[in-house]
Phi, psi and omega in degrees: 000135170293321167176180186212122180234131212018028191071036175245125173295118162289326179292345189263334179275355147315316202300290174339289188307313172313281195322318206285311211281305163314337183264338188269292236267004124130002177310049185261019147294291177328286176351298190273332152313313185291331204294300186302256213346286215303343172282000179260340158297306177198089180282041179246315185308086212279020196232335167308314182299312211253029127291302202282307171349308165292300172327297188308316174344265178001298191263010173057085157257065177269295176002293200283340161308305212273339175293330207256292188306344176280326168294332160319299184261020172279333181289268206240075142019298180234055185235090174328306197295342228236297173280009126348267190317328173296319192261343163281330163308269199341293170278017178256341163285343194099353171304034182349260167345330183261332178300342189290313171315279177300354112347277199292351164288304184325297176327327183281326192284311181220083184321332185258023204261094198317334190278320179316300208289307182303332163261007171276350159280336213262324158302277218309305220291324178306302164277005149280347203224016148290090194312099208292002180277005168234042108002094170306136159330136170265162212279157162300128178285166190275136173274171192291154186296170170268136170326129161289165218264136177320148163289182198215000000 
């Protein structure tokens, strides 16, 4: 750690503030770069995590977005920003079903939050219009044993 005033990481809040400053200006490799320092710095920063999160967003990572956002709300549970980003991971995999999910989780914490509810309509409905044959196939059933043979 670089120091700590009032029990705040300085170094990780530059990084952030770096990171944060590179992500406005459309920088998101930097970003994402400022973002991993300050987590190495105080990998407890779930607000660092659903930063970096946007970042992968950005360069269309998402696997390494959903990883950060699962990390994010493993920290702080109920940081609405956290489950966002997991249903933008989530749909940017195509996961419908799970971005709806994770929405309606953001949702339990903060009912009132416009940006959730909007994108959890904006999932249902996207996964409603999801053709189900393209669906996975359910698995083959076994054929039936063959009748034993009449006695004689």
């Amino acid at each position: 750690m670089r120091g700590v005033v009032d029990g705040f990481t300085v170094g990780m809040s530059t990084l952030k503030e770096e990171g944060n400053a590179a992500f406005k200006a459309g920088q998101y490799e930097l970003a994402v770069e400022k973002y991993s320092a300050a987590l190495a710095e105080d990998p407890k920063a779930y607000a660092v995590y659903s930063n970096r999160s946007a970042a992968y967003l950005k360069l269309g990572k998402a696997t390494a977005a959903l990883k950060d956002a699962e990390a994010c709300i493993t920290w702080k549970g109920d940081f609405t920003r956290g489950w966002l980003r997991k249903g933008q991971a989530h749909e940017a995999l195509s996961q419908w079903r799970d971005a709806v999910e994770a929405y309606r989780s953001g949702l339990d914490f903060d009912p009132s939050n416009d940006q959730l509810k909007q994108a959890h309509k904006a999932a249902d409905e996207a996964e409603r219009r999801v053709p189900r044959s393209s669906a996975p196939a359910p698995a083959p059933r076994p054929a039936p044993a063959p009748s034993p043979a009449p006695p004689p």
